[in-house]
N, C-alpha and C positions, 0 to 999 in steps of 0.2 A: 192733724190729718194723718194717719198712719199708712194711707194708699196714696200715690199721687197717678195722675191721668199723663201720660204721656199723646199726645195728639198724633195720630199720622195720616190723617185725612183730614182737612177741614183746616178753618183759618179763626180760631175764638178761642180765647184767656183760657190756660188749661183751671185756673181756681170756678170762672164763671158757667165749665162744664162740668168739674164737679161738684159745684152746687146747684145746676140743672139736674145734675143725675140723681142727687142724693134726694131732691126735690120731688123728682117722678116717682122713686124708690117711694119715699114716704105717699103719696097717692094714691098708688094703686096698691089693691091686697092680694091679688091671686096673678099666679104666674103660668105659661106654659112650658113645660120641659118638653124637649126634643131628646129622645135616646133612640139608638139602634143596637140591634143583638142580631147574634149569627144566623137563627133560625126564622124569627120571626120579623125583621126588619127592623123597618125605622117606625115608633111612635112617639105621639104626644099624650101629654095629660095636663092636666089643672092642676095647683096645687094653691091652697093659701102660703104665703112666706111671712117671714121675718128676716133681718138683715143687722149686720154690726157694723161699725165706724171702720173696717177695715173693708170692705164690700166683699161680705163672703153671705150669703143668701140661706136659710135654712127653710127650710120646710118636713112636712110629717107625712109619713105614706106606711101604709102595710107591705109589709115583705113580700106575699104574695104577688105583688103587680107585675104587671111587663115590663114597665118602665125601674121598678126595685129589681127584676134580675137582669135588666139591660146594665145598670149601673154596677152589678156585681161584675157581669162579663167584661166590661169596658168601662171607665170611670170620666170619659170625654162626654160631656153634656152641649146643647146648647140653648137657651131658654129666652122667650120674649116677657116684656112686661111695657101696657099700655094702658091707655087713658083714653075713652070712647070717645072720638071728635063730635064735636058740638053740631055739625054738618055733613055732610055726604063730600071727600075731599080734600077736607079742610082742617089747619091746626090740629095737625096728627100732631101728638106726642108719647114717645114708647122709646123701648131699651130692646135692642137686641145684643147678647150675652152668650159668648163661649167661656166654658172653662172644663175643670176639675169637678164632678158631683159625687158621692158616698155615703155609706152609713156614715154618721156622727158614732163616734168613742168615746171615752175617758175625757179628757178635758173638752176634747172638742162637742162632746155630749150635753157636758155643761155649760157650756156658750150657744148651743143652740138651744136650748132650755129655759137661759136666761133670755137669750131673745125675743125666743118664741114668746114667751111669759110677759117679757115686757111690751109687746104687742097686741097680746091677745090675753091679758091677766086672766082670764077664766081657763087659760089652760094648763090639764095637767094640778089641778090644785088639790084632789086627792093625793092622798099622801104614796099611796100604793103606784096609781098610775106613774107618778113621780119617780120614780124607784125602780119601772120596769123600763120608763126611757134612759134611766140612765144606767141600767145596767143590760141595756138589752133584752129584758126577758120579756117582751109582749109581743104580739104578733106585728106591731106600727112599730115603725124606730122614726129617729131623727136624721134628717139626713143632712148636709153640706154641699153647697155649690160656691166652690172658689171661681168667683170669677178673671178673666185671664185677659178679655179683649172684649170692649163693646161700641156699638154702633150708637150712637143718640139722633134721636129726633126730635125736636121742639118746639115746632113753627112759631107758636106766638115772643118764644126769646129768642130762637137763634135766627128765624126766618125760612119763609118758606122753601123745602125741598133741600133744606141744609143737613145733611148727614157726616154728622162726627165722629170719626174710630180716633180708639184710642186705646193703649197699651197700660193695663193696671199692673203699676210698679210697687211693690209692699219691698220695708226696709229690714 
């Protein structure tokens, strides 16, 4: 495990939270970002993701967006990712996520390329397309969300109305 969870809310095995999170992570496919910029405030967007064994999140966006030049101006993000409870209520489970978000570069280009890919193998499989995410030449880049600190929610393992922070420690 190359991140470990440091707890600072809550009372549960930091291993057994993160293999709830890693668990949610693989669940769900699309995430919300939260950025804010000078001019135009605070927005949200969708985005599908992918994710590595280090809990660093990538996802794909056009240059153009609000939310790609919120991240230019400022590079703090903060993002949900959840699972539609079964009832009105009831067995919420979801990730609330601050961190670090950015264009993907050079290597890190290529870890979100491979991730992306391995998520989503239909993407990016022209060879050209391939080539513009990793060198930046297309109008969509790849982007990065290091995450920093997260909230978990889990009801049906950790119980209801239990919310877990916790401090992501990479070595």
């Amino acid at each position: 495990m190359p991140y470990r969870l440091d707890i600072t809310q809550g009372d549960w095995p930091g291993d057994l939270l993160h293999k709830g999170v890693e668990g949610l992570l693989a669940e769900a496919m699309v995430l919300t970002l939260a950025t804010a910029g000078h001019e135009h405030g605070p927005h949200a967007n969708l985005a599908f993701f992918a994710y590595d064994d280090d809990l660093v999140l990538y996802f794909v966006s056009e240059r153009s967006t609000r939310h790609s030049h919120h991240l230019a101006e400022e590079a703090r993000a903060a993002a949900t990712v959840f699972l539609p409870p079964p009832v009105f209520g009831e067995q919420l489970r979801g990730l609330q996520l601050t961190g670090s978000a950015s264009e993907a570069w050079g290597r890190q280009a290529e870890a979100a390329l491979a991730a992306y890919q391995g998520r989503y193998p239909v993407f990016a499989r022209d060879e050209e397309v391939r080539r513009q995410f990793l060198t930046g030449g297309g109008a969509a880049a790849l982007y990065r969300f290091q995450v920093e600190e997260l909230t978990a929610v889990d009801e049906p393992n950790f119980g209801r109305r239990n919310y877990l922070r916790a401090r992501v420690v990479r070595s």
